[in-house]
N, C-alpha and C positions, 0 to 999 in steps of 0.2 A: 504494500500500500504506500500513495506515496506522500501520506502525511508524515511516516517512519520518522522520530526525530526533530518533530517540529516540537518548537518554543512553545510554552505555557506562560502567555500574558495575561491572561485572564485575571483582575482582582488585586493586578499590581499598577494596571493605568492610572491613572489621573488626564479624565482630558479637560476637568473643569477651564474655562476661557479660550479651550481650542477650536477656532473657528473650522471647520471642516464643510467641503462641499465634496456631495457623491456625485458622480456622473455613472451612468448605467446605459446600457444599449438594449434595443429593444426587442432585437431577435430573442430565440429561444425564449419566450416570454414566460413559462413554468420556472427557468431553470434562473432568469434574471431575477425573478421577483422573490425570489427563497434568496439568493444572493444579498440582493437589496434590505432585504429581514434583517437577514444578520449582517449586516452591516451597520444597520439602525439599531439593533438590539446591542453589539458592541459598543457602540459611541456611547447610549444608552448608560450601560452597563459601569462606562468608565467617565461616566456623568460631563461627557464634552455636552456642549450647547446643541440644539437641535440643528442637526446638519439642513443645507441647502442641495434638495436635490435636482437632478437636470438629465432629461434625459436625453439620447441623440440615437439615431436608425440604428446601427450597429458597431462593431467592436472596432473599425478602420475609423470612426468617426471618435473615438475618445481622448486621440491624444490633443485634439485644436479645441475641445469644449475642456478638456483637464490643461491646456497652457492658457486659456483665457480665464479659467476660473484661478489660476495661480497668479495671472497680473492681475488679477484685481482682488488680492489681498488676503485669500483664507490663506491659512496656516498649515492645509495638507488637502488633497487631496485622493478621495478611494474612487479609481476606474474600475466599474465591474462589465464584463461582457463575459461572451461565450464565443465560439470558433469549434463546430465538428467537424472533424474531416470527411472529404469525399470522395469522389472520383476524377477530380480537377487539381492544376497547382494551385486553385483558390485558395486553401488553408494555409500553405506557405507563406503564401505573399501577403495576406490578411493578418498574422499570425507576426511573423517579422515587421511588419509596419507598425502595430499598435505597441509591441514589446521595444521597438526601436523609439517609437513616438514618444511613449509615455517615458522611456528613460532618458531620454534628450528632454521635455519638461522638466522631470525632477532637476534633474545636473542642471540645466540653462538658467530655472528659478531659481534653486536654491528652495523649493517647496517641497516635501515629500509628497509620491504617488504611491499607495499601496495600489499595487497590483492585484487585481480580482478578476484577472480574466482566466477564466478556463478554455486550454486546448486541448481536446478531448476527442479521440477514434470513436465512439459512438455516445449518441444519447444516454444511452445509460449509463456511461462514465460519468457526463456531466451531472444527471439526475445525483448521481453519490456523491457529488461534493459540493449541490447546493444547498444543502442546511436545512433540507425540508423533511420534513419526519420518515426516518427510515434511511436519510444520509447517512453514509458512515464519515465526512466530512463538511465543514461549512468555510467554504474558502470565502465568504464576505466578511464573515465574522474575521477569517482570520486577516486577510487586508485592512480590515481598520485596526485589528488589532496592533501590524505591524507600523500602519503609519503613526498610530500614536504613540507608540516605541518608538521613532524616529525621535520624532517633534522629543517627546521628554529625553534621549539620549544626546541632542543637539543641545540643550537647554540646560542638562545635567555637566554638558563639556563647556560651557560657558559662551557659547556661540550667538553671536550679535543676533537678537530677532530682527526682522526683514523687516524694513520700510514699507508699512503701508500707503495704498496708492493714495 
């Protein structure tokens, strides 16, 4: 499985005053909207302010709505989408674009992007790791989980907060 090894943030965030916007895409709309939960139930959970959410068609479309939501001043941003493969180079190229996209935001802002996109060989992959009852994993949850670990490990190393616009 390939949660194997992941971090347990859960109950040690603090996002009280972190401004957060989710950007989510609209394909896969079962597997977005279990994502989107827990992502909200994170932020939630680690008592940031009620995030700004936005959505855009699909997962090629996150990284220009996650660098415009980073100039204009949140303090991390969680892209969630999906990406199943098929029987085209579509997944590749879709797949590299939003993973190139979204970490050229992070590094170019200076904003964290937790990454919530799932690429996934079939539906039923994705169905297990969107956070919906019967998931064996909840990759929104864990996307916010990790940008809020950012933001506090940034914060914790004494790094200048970003100039709001």
């Amino acid at each position: 499985m390939s949660g194997h090894g992941a971090p347990s943030l859960q109950g040690e965030l603090d996002g009280s005053g972190v401004r957060v916007a989710v950007v989510a895409a609209l394909w896969h709309t079962e597997v977005v909207e279990g994502l989107l939960a827990g992502s909200l139930r994170a932020l939630e959970a680690a008592g940031a302010p009620a995030p700004t959410v936005v959505r855009v068609p699909g997962t090629f479309e996150l990284p220009v709505a996650a660098a415009r939501l980073a100039a204009a001043g949140y303090d991390a941003v969680v892209a969630l989408g999906v990406v199943v493969r098929g029987g085209t180079p579509h997944f590749e190229y879709v797949c590299s674009a939003a993973t190139s996209g979204l970490t050229d935001v992070s590094v170019r802002t200076g904003v964290p992007v937790g990454f919530g996109v799932l690429t996934c060989d079939t539906d039923a992959q994705a169905l297990d790791r969107a956070g919906l009852p019967g998931s064996r994993e909840d990759k929104g949850a864990e996307a916010a989980e990790a940008v809020l670990g950012v933001v506090a490990a940034l914060r914790a190393a004494g790094a200048p907060p970003l100039p709001r616009p």
